[in-house]
C-alpha positions in Angstrom: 104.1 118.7 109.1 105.3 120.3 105.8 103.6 123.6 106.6 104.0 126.6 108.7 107.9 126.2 108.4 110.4 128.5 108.6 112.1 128.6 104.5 115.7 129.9 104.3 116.3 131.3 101.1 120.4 131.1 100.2 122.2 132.3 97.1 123.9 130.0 95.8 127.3 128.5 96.8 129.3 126.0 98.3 127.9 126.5 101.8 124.2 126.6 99.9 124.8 123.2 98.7 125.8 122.0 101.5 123.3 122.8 103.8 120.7 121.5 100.8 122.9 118.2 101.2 121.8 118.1 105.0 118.5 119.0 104.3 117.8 116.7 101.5 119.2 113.8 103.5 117.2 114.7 106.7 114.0 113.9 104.8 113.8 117.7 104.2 112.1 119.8 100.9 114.8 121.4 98.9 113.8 124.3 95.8 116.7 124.5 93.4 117.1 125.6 89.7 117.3 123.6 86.9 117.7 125.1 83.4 114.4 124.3 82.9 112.0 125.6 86.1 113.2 125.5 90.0 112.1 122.0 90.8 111.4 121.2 94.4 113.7 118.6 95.4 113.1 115.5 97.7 115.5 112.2 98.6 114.0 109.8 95.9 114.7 106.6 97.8 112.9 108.2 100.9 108.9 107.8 100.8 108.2 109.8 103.9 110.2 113.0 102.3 108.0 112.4 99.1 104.8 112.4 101.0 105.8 116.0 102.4 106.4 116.7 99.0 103.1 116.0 97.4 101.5 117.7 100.4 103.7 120.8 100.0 102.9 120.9 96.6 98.7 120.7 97.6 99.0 117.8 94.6 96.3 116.2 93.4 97.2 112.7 93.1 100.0 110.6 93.4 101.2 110.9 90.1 104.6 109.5 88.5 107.9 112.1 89.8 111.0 112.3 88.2 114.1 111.1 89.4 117.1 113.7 88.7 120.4 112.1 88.9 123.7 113.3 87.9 124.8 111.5 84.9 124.2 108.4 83.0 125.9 106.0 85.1 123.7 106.9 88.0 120.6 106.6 86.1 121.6 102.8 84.9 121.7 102.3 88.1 117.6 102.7 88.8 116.6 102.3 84.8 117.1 99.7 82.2 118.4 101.1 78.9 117.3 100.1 76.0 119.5 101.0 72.1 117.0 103.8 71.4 117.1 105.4 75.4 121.2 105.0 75.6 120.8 107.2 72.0 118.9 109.7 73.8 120.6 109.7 76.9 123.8 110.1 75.0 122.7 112.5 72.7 120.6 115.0 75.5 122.1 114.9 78.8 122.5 116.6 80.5 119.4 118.6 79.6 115.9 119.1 79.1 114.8 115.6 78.2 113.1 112.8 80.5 113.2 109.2 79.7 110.7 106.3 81.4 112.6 103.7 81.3 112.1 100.0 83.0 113.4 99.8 86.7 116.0 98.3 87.7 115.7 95.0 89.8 118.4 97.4 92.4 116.6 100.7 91.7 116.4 102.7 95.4 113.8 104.7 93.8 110.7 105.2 96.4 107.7 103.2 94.8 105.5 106.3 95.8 107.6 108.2 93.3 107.1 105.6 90.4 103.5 105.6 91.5 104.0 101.6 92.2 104.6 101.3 88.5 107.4 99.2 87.0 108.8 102.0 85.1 111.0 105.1 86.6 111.2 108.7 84.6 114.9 109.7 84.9 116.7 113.0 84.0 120.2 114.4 84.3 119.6 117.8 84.5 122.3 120.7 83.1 122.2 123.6 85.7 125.1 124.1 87.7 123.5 123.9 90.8 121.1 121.6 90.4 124.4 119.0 89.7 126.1 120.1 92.4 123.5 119.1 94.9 122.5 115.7 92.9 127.1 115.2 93.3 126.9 116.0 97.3 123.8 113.8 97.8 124.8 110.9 95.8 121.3 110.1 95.6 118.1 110.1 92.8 116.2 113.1 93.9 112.5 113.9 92.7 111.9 117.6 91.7 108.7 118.5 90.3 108.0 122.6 89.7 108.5 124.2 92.8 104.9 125.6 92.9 101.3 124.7 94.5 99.8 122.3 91.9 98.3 124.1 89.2 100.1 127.2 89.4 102.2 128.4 86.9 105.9 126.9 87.1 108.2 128.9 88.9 111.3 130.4 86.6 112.9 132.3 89.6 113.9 132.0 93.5 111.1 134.7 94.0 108.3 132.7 92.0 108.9 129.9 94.7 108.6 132.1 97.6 105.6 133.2 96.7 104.3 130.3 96.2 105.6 127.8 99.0 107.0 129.9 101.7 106.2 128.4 104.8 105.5 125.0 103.1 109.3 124.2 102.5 112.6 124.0 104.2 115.1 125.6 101.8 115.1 127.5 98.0 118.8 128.1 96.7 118.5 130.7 94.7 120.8 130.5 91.2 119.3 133.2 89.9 116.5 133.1 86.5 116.4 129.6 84.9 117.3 129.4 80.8 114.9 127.4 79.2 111.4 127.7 81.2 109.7 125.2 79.9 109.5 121.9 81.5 112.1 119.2 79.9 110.4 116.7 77.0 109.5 113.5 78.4 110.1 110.5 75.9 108.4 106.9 77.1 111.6 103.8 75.6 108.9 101.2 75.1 108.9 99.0 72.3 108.4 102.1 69.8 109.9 105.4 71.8 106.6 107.9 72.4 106.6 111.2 73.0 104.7 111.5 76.9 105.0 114.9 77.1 106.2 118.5 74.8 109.1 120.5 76.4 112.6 121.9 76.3 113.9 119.4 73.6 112.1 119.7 70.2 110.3 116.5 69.2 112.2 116.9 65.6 115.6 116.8 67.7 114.9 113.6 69.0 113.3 112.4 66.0 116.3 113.1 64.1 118.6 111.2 66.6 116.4 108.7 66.3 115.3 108.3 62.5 112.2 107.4 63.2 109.2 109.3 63.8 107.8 109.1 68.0 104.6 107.8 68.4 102.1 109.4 70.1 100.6 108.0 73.5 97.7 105.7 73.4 95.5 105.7 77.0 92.4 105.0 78.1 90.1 108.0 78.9 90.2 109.1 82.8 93.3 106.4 83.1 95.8 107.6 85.8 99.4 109.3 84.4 102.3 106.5 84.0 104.4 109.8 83.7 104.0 113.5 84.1 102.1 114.3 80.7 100.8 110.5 79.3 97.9 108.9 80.7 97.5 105.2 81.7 97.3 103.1 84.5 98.7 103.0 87.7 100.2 99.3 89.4 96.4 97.8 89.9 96.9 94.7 92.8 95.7 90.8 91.0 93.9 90.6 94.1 90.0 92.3 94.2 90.7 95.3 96.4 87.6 95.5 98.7 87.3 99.6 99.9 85.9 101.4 103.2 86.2 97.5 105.0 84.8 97.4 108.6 85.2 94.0 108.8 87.4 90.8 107.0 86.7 87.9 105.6 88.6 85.2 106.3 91.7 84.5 103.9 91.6 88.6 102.8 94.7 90.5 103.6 94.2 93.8 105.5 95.4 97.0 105.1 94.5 99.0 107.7 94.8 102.4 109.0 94.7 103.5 112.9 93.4 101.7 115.3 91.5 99.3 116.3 91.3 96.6 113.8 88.3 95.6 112.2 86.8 92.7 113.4 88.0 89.4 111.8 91.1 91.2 111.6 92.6 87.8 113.9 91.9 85.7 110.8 93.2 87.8 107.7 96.3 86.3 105.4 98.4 89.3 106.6 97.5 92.7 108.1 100.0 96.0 107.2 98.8 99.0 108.7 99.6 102.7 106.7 99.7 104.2 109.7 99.1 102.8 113.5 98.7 106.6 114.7 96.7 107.4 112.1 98.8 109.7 110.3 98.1 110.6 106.5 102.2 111.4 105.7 103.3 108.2 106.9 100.3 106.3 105.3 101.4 107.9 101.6 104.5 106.9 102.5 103.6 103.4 103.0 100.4 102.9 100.5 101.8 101.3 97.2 105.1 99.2 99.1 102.4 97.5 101.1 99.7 96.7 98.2 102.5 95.3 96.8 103.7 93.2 99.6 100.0 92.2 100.4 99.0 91.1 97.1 102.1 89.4 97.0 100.5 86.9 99.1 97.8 86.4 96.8 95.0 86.6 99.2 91.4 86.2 97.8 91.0 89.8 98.1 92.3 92.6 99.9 90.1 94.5 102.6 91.1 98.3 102.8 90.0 99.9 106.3 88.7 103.9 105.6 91.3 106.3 105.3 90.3 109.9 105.7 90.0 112.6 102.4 91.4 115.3 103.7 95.1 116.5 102.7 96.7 113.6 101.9 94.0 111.4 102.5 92.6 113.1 98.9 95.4 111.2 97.1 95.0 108.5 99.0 91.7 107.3 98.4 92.2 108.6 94.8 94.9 106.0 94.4 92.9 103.3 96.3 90.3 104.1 94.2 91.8 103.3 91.1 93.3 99.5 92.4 89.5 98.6 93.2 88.4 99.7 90.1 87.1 96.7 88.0 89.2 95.7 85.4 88.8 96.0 81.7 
């Protein structure tokens, strides 16, 4: 469970990275400053940790994380870069700017991080601590604002006491954060667009650039490819088939708990979120294994119920959207 923990609070040091090291690679929640807010840190290539994340975080949906890495050559290792992101990356980091970037065919990143998209956000951030733990771990690390979802981001150690104590393992503590704004987030498509306002002026990047940045172009209600722009999440090919208690023939299943519906004997393939029935493990599992069933290319893909509360919210929310009919 991610709450009712006990949250050590440690200035920071050698020792307080260190310990964040352990924690971070024992699936645990880490809050640690950036320059920009105290992000709350989680493995990136470890889905379980990133479910305890979003559920620590009381977040709405699973939206698109970024992964913070230490330098450049790290992040080519989960993102392709294109002329115009290799002219940001250069030219910014480390600092306050994200780039979404294609993935990698190697990229370790979780696919609940990327929100089962083909794209990854990616950031080399500039605080002192925050690279010292990204060094130790070796690792892409997802780090969101260390508050409850919706809150107001968290500028000091204190800020994320109040607000997840109890909910998280750790919070290194490097004192107030410089910039306070969450970092820009620039989408290196075909024509680079500004996703989201932040700590690196749009006219900066324009000028490295010498072009102007487009603006994002969505449908209305889509889902977020990253934090700030709004489009859709991975859909499956196959017709996703919701609340199933029973399969047709030829359907793949993707169940949850136990038992199986019937006709269960006679589906393509069956992957189940979570045999126990639990809703961490089931986020942990949801858009790896609607990937791997519609791989298949069943005729459709039956989807047992999955309960709405805690996780179960984002869940469904995310289910949801891959049964939605296409356009």
């Amino acid at each position: 469970m991610t709450v009712d923990l006990t949250t050590a609070v440690l200035p920071a040091s050698d020792q307080a990275v260190q310990t964040a090291n352990s924690c971070l690679r024992g699936g645990g929640l880490v809050a640690f400053p950036t320059e920009t807010v105290y992000g709350l840190g989680a493995d990136a290539t470890n889905g379980a940790a990133i479910a305890r994340l979003y559920q620590a975080k009381a977040r709405p949906a699973f939206n698109p994380l970024i992964a913070h890495v230490a330098d450049l050559e790290a992040a080519q290792r989960i993102g392709r870069f294109g002329p115009a992101a290799l002219q940001l990356a250069q030219s910014f980091w480390p600092g306050p700017l994200t780039l979404v970037v294609p993935k990698t065919e190697s990229c370790t990143v979780a696919e609940l991080a990327t929100a089962g998209l083909g794209t990854v956000a990616i950031r080399v951030p500039a605080h002192p601590v925050a690279q010292a733990i990204l060094r130790a771990l070796g690792r892409p690390v997802v780090a969101p604002s260390a508050n409850r979802s919706g809150h107001v981001s968290p500028t000091t150690a204190a800020h994320v006491h109040g607000d997840l104590d109890g909910r998280i393992d750790l919070i290194v503590d490097g004192g107030p954060v410089t910039v306070g704004v969450e970092s820009t987030i620039v989408g290196c498509f075909d024509t680079p667009v500004l996703l989201r306002p932040g700590g690196v002026p749009r006219e900066a990047i324009e000028a490295v650039l010498g072009a102007p940045l487009a603006q994002p172009q969505a449908p209305a209600g889509a889902a977020p490819l990253a934090p700030g722009m709004l489009s859709s999440h991975y859909a499956p090919r196959s017709a996703v088939r919701l609340n199933a208690s029973s399969v047709t023939p030829g359907e793949a299943l993707l169940a949850f708990g136990q038992p199986l519906p019937p006709g269960s004997e006679a589906a393509s393939r069956v992957l189940n979120l979570s045999e126990t029935g639990d809703l961490t493990e089931a986020a942990a599992h949801l858009f790896g294994y609607l990937r791997a069933l519609d791989g298949k290319s069943p005729i459709g893909i039956a989807v047992m119920p999955v309960p709405t509360h805690g996780l179960g919210e984002a869940i469904n929310d995310r289910l949801a959207r891959a049964a939605a009919p296409r356009p």
